[in-house]
Steps between C-alpha positions, in 0.01 A plus 500: 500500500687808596799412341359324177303761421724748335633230315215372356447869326834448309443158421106543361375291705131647518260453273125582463214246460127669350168453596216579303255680581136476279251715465180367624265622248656315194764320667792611299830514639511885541851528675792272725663608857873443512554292790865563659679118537875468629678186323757448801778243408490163764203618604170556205261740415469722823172735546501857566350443826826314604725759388352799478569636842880440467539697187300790673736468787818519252401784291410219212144557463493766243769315266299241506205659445669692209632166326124348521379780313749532243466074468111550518476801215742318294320142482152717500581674142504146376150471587223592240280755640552419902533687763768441784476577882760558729527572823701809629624466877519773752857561477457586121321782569778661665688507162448868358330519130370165568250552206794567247677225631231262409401602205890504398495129531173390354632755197861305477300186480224604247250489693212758424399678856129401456571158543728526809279496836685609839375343846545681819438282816215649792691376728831705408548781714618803300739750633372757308133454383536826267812412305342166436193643365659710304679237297215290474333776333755519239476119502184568350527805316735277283277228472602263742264309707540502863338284751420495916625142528319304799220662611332462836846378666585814662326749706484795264368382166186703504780815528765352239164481301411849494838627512704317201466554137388104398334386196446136731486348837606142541339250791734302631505078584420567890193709432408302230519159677231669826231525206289255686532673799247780603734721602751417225233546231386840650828609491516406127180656425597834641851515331421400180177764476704759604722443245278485217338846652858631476477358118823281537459118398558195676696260490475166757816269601528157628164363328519115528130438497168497234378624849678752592532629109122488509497758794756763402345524195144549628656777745662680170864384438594512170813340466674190688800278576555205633563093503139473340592699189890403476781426695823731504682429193801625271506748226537229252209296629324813539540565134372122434194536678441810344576351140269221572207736639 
């Protein structure tokens, strides 16, 4: 890993698969998160979870993470009327004039603003909690989208809440999958109600049930992803489906 890694930035080898995400009230496909996938020679398609942790330990992360976005804004302006979400790591946010540096690519690849959405993880630990806020706020002011990715997997979400400019929370597949649980589906009451008191919307991950579709919606989400709606898919057959919707 260590050593193919820097290789595999010269020689393109990642690529991003999409998976929609539909809004509950009219089921429409309202927007598609880029899903990072390493095409590793010998070897096949490798997931982030395999790989990830090397390129943060080789200083690869954030090249990475900068060639996903470019890939994802460039195959999103393609799309009629779609929004795109992408997730922004950690060591991103170290990068000064983050905000100018994202909107710099999504304008390169003619992509208006309003249809880019940027994820920030709970669980990511930011060095400087001020310096990120502040670029999320001109995130915003610009009319990107930004997102608290995975709610209810780390211990300070009712904080990260409160404290981040977001326009929407997204519940992530481990929460998602306790539903039946009565602790799980506590937990799931009290995040999502106080994010609709904080006015932000909600998006749910990981649905692969009528059952557990049935419940998130009752409790308030208003958008979701997952194997029941669509698998992850290309830009092309992302296009199709929305052609033949």
């Amino acid at each position: 890993m260590h050593n193919a890694l820097p290789a595999a930035i010269s020689n393109s080898e990642f690529f991003a698969l999409y998976q929609p995400q539909i809004s509950v009230a009219d089921g429409r496909i309202v927007a598609a998160e880029a899903l990072l996938r390493w095409q590793r020679p010998g070897v096949g398609i490798v997931q982030p979870s395999e790989f990830v942790r090397f390129a943060e330990e080789n200083g690869l992360i954030d090249p990475i993470g900068t060639y996903i976005l470019q890939m994802a804004c460039r195959e999103a302006a393609a799309w009629p009327d779609l929004r795109v979400a992408v997730n922004v790591s950690q060591k991103q946010f170290a990068r000064p004039n983050l905000a100018d540096f994202i909107c710099e690519i999504a304008r390169v690849a003619g992509l208006p603003l309003n249809r880019l959405e940027i994820e920030v993880t709970e669980t990511a630990a930011f060095p400087d909690i001020n310096h990120a806020i502040a670029e999320l706020k001109t995130l915003r002011a610009r009319g990107v989208l930004v997102s608290l990715d995975d709610l209810g997997s780390g211990g300070a979400t009712m904080e990260l809440m409160a404290q981040l400019p977001l326009d929407r929370v997204k519940i992530g597949r481990e929460l998602v999958g306790k539903y039946a649980e009565a602790e799980g589906a506590a937990r799931l009451r009290t995040l999502i109600a106080a994010a609709q008191k904080s006015g932000l919307g909600v998006t749910a991950e990981g649905i692969e049930t009528q059952a557990e579709r049935d419940f998130l919606s009752d409790l308030g989400s208003d958008q979701m992803q997952g194997f029941l709606f669509a698998q992850p898919m290309s830009a092309q057959e992302l296009q199709a489906l929305m052609g033949a919707r």
